[in-house]
N, C-alpha and C positions, 0 to 999 in steps of 0.2 A: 753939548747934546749927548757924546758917547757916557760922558760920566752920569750926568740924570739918565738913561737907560739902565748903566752901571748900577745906580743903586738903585732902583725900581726893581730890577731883576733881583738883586740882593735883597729887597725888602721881600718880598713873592717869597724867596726859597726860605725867609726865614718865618714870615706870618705860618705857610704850608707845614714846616717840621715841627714848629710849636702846636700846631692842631695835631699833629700827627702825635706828639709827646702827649699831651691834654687826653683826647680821646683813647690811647691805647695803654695809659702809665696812669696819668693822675686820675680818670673819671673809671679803672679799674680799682682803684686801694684806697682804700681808709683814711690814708691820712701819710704826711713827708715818712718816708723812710728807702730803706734798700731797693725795693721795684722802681721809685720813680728816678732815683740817680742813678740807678743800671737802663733806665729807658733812657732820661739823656744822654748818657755817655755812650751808648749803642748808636743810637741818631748822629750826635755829635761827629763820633769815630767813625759810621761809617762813611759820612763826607767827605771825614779828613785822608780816607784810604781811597776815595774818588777822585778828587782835586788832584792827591798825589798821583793816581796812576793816568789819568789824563796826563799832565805835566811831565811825568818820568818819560811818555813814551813820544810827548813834542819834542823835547829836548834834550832827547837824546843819552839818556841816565845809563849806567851801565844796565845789559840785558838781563841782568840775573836780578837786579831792583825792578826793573818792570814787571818780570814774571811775579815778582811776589806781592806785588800791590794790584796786578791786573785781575786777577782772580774775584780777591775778596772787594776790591771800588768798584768794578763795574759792575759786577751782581748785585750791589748794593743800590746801582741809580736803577737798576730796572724793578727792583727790590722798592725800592721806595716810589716809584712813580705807580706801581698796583695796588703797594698799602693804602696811596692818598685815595686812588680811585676806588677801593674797597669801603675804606673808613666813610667818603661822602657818600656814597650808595648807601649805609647802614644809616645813614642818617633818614630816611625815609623807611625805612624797616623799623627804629628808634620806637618812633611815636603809637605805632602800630603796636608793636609789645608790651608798651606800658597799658594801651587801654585795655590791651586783652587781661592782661593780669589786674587790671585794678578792677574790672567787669568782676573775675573769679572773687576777687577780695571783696564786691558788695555782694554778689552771692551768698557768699560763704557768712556775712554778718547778718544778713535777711534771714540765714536758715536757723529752726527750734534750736532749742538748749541741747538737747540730744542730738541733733546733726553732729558734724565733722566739727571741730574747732574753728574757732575765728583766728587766721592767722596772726603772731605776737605784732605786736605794732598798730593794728588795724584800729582799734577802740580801746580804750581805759577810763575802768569804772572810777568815780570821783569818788566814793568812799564803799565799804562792804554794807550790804542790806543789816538792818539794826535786828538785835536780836528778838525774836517775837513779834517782828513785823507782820500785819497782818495783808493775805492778799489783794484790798480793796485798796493798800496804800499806792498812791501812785510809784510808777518805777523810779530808780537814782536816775539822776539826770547823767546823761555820760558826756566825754570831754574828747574833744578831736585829739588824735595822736600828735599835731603840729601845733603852735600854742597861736594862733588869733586866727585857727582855721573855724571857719562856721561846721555843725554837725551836719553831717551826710554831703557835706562838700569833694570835690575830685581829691582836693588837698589833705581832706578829713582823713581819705582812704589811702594816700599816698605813705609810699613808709621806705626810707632813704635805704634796707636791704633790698629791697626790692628795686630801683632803682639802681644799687652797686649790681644786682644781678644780671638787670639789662646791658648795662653798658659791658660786664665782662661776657655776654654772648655777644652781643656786635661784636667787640675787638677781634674775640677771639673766631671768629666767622670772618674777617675781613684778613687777618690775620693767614691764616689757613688757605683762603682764595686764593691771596697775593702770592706766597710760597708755592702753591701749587700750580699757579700761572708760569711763574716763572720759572720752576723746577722741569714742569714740562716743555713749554720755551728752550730751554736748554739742552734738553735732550735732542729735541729736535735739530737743533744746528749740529749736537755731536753728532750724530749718528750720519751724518754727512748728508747732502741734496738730493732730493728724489728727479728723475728725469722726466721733465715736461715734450710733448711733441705739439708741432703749431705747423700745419701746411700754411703755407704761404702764394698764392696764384701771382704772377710778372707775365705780363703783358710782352715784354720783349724777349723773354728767353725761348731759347730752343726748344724744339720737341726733344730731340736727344738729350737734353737737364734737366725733361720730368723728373721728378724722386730724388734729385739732387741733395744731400745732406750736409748743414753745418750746426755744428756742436756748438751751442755760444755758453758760454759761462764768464761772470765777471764777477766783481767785487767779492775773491776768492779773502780778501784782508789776511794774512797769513802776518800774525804776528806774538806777542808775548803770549797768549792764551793757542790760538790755531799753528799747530805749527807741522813739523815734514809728515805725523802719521793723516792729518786731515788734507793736506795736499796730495797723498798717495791714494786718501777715498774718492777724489775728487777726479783725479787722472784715473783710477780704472771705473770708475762709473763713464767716464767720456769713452775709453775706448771699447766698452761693453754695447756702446752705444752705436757703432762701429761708422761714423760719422765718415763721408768724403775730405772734410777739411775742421779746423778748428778755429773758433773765433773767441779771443780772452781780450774782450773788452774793459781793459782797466782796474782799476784798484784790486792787485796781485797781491798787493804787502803794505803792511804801515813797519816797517823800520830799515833797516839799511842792509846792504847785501852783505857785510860781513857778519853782523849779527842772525840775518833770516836766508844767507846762501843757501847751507845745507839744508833748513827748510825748503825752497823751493828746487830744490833738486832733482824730486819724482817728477817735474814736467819735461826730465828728458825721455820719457818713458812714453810719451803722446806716439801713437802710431801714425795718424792721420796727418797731410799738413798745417801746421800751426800759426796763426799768427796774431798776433799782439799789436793794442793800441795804449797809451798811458790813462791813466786817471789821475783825478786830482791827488789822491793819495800819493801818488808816484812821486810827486813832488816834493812833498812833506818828508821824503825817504830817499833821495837823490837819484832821479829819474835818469838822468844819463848814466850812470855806473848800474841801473837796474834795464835801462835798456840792450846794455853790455852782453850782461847778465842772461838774460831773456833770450839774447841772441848767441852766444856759448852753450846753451841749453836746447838750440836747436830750434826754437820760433823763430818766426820772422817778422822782426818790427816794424808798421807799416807807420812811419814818421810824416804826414802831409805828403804821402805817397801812393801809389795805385800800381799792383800788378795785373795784367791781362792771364786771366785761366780762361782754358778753352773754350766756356759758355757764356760767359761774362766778367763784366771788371769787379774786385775787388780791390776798396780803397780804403783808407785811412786816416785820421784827423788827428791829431796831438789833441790835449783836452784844455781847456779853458782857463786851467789854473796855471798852465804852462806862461802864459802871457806875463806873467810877474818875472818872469826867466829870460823873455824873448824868445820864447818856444811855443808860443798860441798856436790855435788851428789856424791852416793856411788853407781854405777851400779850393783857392784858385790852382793853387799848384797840385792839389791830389786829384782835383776834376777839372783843371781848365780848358787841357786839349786830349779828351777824350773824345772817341767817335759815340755820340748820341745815342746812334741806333741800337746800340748795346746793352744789356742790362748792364743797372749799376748797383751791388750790396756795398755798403758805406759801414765802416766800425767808427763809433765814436762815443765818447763814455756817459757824455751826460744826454739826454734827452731834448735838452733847449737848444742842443746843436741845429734840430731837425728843420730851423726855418732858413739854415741855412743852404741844406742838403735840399728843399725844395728848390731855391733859386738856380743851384746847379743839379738841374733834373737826374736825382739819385733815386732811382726805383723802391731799395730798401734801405732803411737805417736801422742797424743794430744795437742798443745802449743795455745801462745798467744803471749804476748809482742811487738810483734812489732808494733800492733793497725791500722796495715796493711798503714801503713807512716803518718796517721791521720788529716796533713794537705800538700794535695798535693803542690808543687813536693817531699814532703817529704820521699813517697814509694820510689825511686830512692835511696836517700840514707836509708833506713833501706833494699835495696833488695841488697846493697853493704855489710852490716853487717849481713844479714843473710841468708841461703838456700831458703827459705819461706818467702816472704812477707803474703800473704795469701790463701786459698784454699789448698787443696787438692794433694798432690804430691809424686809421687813413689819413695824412695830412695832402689834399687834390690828389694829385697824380703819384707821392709820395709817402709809403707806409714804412711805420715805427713801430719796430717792435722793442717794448722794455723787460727786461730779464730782470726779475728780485735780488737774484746774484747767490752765489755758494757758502757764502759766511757771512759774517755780522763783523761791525765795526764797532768795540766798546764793549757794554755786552753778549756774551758769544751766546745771545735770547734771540729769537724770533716769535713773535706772537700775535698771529692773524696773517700772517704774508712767509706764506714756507719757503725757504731755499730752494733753489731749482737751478738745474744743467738743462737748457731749451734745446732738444733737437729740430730745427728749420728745414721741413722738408718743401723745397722749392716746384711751385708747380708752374707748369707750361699751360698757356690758355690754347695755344696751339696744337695741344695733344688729343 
């Protein structure tokens, strides 16, 4: 079964590039030469520098090959998934341009001999009027520019430049989109996360907790492309933000702490108290040496564990991927013998944790991971995998809040779902 998905999937990405090739190389030029084997090989290669940089950075490749493949592969898959969206869009634009121009082109053959010219292509006389012909002879019969096109036919008026001229404005309109999607996409993740604010009303907190603040930020991805000056945007945006305490729910990094230490270094910098739960990411990148880490750094890692702060508990879950390790979330142990009456704010990385966080009546849960679909249409499918794509949501007695998260995983693009650092200001209903 996994290998017929295997090549299903491999047939999909290769029918997709081939239309992608077709419409943007071959239904632009004349005929085989230099454009259409520079469009394959641009297509070809830039898969072949995806696959690689996906691969270099599962497995661990030295950092200095991942840096140089993560760049140009991943802007390429987000690079190609707006060309394909671009190019099918133009295909309903297509048909529309051909009748307006073949419209102008019967115009233009309907108008006197002194009008504007009949564009070349449109009609050819079958031979020149004979010499001394007289005006009562009837006209030369004329012959469709296609040969077994009937006259005055769609086909009649059709003329294959014209047709090369359509196809090179879609591309190059699809073309230009795509680039500009993702150019800006980009920009926006560089320039680091804008600070979201969400009151939040709990039913069991203190009046003295009103205005209560927690900074949440996660899926910071700090790796071959983001690395210590985007961690240092991202720390003084939090402390600008001048939060009570700090919550980094999960995927801090995709690679290992000797390669991405010194990146993650500016998080000693957090004024606020800090604390940390894992993501699935963490694993992929050796969670307990990043736990280590984290905890050197001066966070505190809250491992299927629970601290009591003054107004309420603050708990914490391992993430789901952990389970392949023997490190799953343990609910029972970070809520089992907690007193009730208490508020409960929960960190946990993925959102589908939250029907757990119900059973152990957790007032708030805090997540991230789904990066709120990161490159549209992408929410669609992460709102199939999970309760929460992002915002704010009641599960009974139990609210989810999901964070988009501070970076991007793959390409460092964002498009339709901006980055955000959540400030969580806790309200008292008792106030």
């Amino acid at each position: 079964m996994v290998i017929v998905f295997a090549l299903l999937a491999l047939g999909v990405l290769v029918g997709a590039n081939w239309y992608l090739w077709r419409r943007l190389f071959r239904d632009t030029t004349r005929g085989a030469g230099f454009a259409r084997r520079a469009g394959a090989a641009l297509i070809a290669g830039g898969w072949a520098l995806a696959v690689g940089a996906i691969v270099a950075e599962r497995a661990g490749a030295p950092f200095w090959l991942q840096q140089v493949l993560a760049w140009p592969g991943f802007l390429w898959l987000a690079l190609s998934v707006y060309l394909l969206l671009a190019v099918v869009a133009g295909e309903v634009v297509r048909p529309l341009l051909r009748r307006l121009l073949e419209r102008r082109a019967h115009a233009s053959a309907a108008a006197p001999a002194d009008a504007e010219p009949v564009p070349a292509g449109a009609v050819v006389s079958r031979a020149p009027a004979a010499e001394g012909a007289r005006a009562s002879d009837p006209a030369p019969e004329r012959e469709p520019a296609h040969p077994g096109a009937e006259p005055g036919s769609a086909l009649a008026v059709a003329d294959p430049s014209r047709r090369l001229f359509v196809s090179r404005v879609v591309a190059g309109a699809a073309a230009a989109a795509a680039v500009g999607t993702v150019g800006y996409g980009t920009y926006g993740v560089l320039r680091g996360p804008r600070v979201k604010r969400v009151t939040v009303p709990l039913a069991k907190l203190p009046r003295a907790a009103h205005g209560y603040r927690i900074a949440v930020v996660s899926d910071i991805h700090l790796g071959p492309i983001l690395g210590r000056g985007f961690a240092q945007q991202v720390v003084d945006t939090i402390n600008s933000t001048q939060p009570d305490i700090v919550a980094v729910v999960g995927d801090l990094v995709d690679g290992s702490v000797k390669n991405l230490g010194p990146a993650a270094a500016p998080l000693r910098q957090l004024r606020a108290p800090s604390y940390f739960v894992t993501g699935n990411h963490e694993y992929y990148s050796g969670a307990e040496q990043w736990v280590e880490e984290v905890r050197r750094l001066g966070l505190r890692p809250l491992e299927n564990a629970r601290t009591e702060l003054p107004y309420f508990d603050l708990a914490g879950v391992n993430d789901i991927a952990g389970e392949s390790e023997g490190q799953g979330p343990d609910f029972g142990r970070a809520l089992g013998d907690r007193d009730t009456a208490r508020a409960c704010v929960l960190l946990a990385h993925q959102p589908v944790q939250i029907h757990e966080a119900v059973r152990h009546h957790v007032d708030l849960q805090l997540s991230g991971h789904t990066h709120g679909g990161q490159l549209w249409p992408g929410n669609f499918v992460a709102a199939a995998a999970n309760p929460t794509v992002a915002g704010l949501e009641r599960y009974g007695d139990t609210q989810l809040y999901v964070s988009r998260g501070a970076g991007a995983w793959g390409p460092p693009t964002r498009v339709g779902a901006p980055s955000d650092i959540t400030v969580i200001e806790l309200a008292s209903t008792r106030a």
